[in-house]
C-alpha positions in Angstrom: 15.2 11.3 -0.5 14.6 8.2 1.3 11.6 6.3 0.9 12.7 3.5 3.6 15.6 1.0 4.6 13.8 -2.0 3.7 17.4 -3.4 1.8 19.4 -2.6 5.1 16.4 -3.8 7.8 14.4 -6.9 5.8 17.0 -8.0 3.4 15.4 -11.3 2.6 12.8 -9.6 0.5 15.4 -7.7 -1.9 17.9 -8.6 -4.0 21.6 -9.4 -2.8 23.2 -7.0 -4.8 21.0 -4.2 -4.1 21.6 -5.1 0.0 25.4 -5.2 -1.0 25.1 -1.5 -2.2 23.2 -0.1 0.1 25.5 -1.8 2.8 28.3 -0.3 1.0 27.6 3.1 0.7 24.2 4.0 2.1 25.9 5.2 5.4 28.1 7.5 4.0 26.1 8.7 1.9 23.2 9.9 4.8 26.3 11.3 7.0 27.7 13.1 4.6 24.3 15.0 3.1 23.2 18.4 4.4 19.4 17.5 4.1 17.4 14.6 4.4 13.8 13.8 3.0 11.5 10.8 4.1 7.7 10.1 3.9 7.2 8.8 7.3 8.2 9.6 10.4 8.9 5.8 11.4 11.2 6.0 8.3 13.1 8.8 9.9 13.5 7.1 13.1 15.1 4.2 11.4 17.8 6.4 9.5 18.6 7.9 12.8 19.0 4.9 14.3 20.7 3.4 11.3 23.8 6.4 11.3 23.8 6.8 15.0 23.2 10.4 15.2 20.8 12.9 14.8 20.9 14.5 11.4 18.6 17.3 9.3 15.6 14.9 8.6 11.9 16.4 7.1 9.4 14.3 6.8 7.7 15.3 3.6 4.4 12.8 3.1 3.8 11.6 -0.8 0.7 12.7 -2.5 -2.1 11.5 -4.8 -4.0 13.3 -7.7 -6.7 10.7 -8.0 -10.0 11.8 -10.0 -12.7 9.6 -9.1 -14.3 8.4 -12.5 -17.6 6.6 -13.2 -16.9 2.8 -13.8 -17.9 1.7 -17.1 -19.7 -1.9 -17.0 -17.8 -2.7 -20.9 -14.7 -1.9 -19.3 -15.0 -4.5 -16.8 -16.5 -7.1 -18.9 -13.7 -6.5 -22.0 -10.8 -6.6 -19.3 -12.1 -9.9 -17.4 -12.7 -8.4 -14.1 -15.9 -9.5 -12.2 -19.2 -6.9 -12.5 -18.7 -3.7 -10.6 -20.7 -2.8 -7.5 -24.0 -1.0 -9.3 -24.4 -4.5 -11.1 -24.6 -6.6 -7.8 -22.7 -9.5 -9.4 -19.0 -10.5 -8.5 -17.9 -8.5 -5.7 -14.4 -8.3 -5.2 -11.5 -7.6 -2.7 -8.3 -6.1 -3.8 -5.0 -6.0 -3.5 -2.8 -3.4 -5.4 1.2 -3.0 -5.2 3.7 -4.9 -7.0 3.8 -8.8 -6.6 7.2 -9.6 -4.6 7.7 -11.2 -0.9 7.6 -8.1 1.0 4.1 -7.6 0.4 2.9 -10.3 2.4 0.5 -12.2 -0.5 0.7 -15.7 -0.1 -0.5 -15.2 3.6 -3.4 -13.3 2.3 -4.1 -16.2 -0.3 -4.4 -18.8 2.2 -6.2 -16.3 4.5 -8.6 -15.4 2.1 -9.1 -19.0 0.6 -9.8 -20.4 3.9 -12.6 -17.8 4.4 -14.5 -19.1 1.3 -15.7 -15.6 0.8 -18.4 -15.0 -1.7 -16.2 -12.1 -3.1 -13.3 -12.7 -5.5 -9.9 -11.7 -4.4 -8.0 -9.3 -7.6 -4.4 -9.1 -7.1 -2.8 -6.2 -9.2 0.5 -5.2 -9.9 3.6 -5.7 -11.8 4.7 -9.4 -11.2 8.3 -8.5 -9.0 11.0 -10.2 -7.3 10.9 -13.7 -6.2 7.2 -14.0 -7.2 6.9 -17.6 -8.7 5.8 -18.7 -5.4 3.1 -16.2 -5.2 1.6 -16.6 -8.9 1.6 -20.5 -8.3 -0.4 -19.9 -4.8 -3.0 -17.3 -6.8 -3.7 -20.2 -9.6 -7.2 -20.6 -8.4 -11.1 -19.7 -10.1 -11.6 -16.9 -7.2 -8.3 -15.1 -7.6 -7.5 -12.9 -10.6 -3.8 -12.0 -11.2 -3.9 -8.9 -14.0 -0.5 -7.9 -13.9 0.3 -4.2 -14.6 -2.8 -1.9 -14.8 -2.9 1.6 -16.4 -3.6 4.7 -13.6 -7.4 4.4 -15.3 -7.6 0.8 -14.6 -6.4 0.7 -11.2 -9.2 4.1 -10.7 -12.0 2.0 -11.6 -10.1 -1.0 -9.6 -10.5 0.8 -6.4 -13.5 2.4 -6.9 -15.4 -0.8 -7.5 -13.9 -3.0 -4.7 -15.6 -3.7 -1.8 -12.4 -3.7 0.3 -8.7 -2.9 -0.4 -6.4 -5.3 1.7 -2.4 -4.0 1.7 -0.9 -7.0 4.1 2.9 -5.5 3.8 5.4 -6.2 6.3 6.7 -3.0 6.1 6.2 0.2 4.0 7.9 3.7 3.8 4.7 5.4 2.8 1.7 3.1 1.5 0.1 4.6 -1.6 -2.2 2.5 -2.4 -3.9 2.5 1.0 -4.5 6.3 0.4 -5.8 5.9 -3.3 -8.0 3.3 -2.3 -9.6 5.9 0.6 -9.7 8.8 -2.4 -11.9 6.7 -4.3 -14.2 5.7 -1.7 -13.2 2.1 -0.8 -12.9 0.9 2.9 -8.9 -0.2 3.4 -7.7 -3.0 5.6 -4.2 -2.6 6.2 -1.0 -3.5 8.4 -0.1 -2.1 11.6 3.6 -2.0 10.9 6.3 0.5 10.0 4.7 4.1 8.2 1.7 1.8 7.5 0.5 1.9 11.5 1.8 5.5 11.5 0.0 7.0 8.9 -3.7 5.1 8.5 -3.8 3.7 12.4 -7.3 6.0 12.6 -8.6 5.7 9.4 -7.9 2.1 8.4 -8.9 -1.3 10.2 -5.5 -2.3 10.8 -3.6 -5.9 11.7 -0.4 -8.0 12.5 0.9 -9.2 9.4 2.2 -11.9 10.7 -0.9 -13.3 11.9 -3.4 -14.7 9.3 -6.4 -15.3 12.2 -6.0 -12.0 12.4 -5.8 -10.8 9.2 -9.4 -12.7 8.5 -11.3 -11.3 11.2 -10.5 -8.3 10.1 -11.6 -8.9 6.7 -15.1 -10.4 7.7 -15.4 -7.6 10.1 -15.4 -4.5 7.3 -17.5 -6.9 5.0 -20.1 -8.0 7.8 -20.5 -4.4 9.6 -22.1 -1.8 6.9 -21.6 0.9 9.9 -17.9 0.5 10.2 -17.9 0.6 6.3 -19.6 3.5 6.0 -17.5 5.0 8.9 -14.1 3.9 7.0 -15.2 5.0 3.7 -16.4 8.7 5.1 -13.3 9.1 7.3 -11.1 8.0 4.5 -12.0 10.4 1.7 -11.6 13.1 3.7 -8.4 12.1 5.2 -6.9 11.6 1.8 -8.1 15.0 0.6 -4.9 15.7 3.2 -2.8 14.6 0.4 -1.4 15.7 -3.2 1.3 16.1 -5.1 1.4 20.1 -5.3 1.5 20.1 -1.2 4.3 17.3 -1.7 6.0 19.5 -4.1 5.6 22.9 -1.8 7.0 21.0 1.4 10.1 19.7 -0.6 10.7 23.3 -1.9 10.5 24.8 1.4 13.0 21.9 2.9 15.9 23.1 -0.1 15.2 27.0 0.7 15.7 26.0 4.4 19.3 24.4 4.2 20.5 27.4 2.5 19.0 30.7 5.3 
């Protein structure tokens, strides 16, 4: 199972050792097997351009199980985070994936500081590699930096936000994206790698390399209560595509196949 080749084709954001290894023996390793799975299909082109030859590939998408749970206000207030929506206090934007390079954060700090937005910006996530420059960028009154959040917390997280932003340079999948949509939040997201594949219709998507672009986007979904709706509606249903148990069936049927 391969999720993506993020150490072999952005190397700068892991590592060196891991890029050593999986210079090492990554290759042989893909050659050699009888079955491949991946999440994407971009992530299958890339293998396939990364052995130089057309091998047994199935793309077998990840799921979600999320239930979408009524926020309690005391769980807000105890835990720091602004008011959720029913309270019309402290709206927030939010980011949720682990806190390392790859993801893209400091340019949506600056991007989102510059808008001087009336919402607060939550970044959550398990602080990662090379993230010192990212933590000292997010030391501001409008940005709150939790750290790692239970699967409850980061429920209530999305349900409550007005907008989920995932600015990635380049993904293998994107679960966050999809768990924000399952609990009703409108997604902002790159249009690069499996992230343009998979949410291109259902997502308002941009160039992560470019922060004008990145804040037009952002006051477009937060000025147009249409396109919100439209995003929210068409993203519920498009993540009800999505769960473990189909993960599971489609993985079972890609081991029974190698062996007819």
């Amino acid at each position: 199972m391969i999720h993506d080749l993020t150490p072999i084709l952005m190397p700068q954001y892991h590592e060196k050792r891991s890029t050593i290894i999986h210079r090492l023996l990554l290759k042989k390793v893909l050659k050699k097997s009888d079955l491949i799975l991946t999440a994407s299909e971009t992530t299958k082109r890339d293998i396939n351009s990364y052995i130089g030859k057309k091998k047994n590939i199935n793309v077998v998408p990840l799921g979600i199980d999320f239930k979408r749970e009524k926020t309690e206000l005391e769980f807000f207030l105890t835990n720091g985070y602004p008011k959720p929506k029913k309270e019309n206090k402290e709206p927030y934007i939010l980011y949720l994936g682990t806190i390392e390079p790859r993801k893209n954060l400091e340019r949506l700090i600056s991007a989102y500081l510059d808008l001087n937005l009336k919402q607060k910006l939550i970044i959550a996530g398990e602080i990662g590699w090379k993230a010192e420059q990212i933590v000292k960028k997010a030391d501001n009154p409008k940005i709150i930096l939790t750290g790692f959040v239970s699967e409850e917390e980061k429920t209530k997280l999305y349900k409550n936000a007005d907008l989920f932003i995932y600015p990635s340079y380049y993904e293998g999948f994107g679960l966050p994206p999809l768990e924000a949509m399952a609990n009703g939040t409108p997604v902002i997201c790159s249009n690069t790698g499996s992230l343009g594949e998979i949410f291109k219709d259902h997502a308002v998507t941009f160039n992560p390399l470019n922060k004008l672009e990145l804040q037009l986007s952002i006051k477009r979904v937060l000025e147009d209560k249409k396109l919100q709706n439209t995003l929210i509606n068409n993203g519920l249903k498009f993540a009800q595509k999505f769960s473990w148990k189909k993960t599971a069936e489609d993985t079972l049927k890609s081991f029974e196949g190698i062996f007819k």
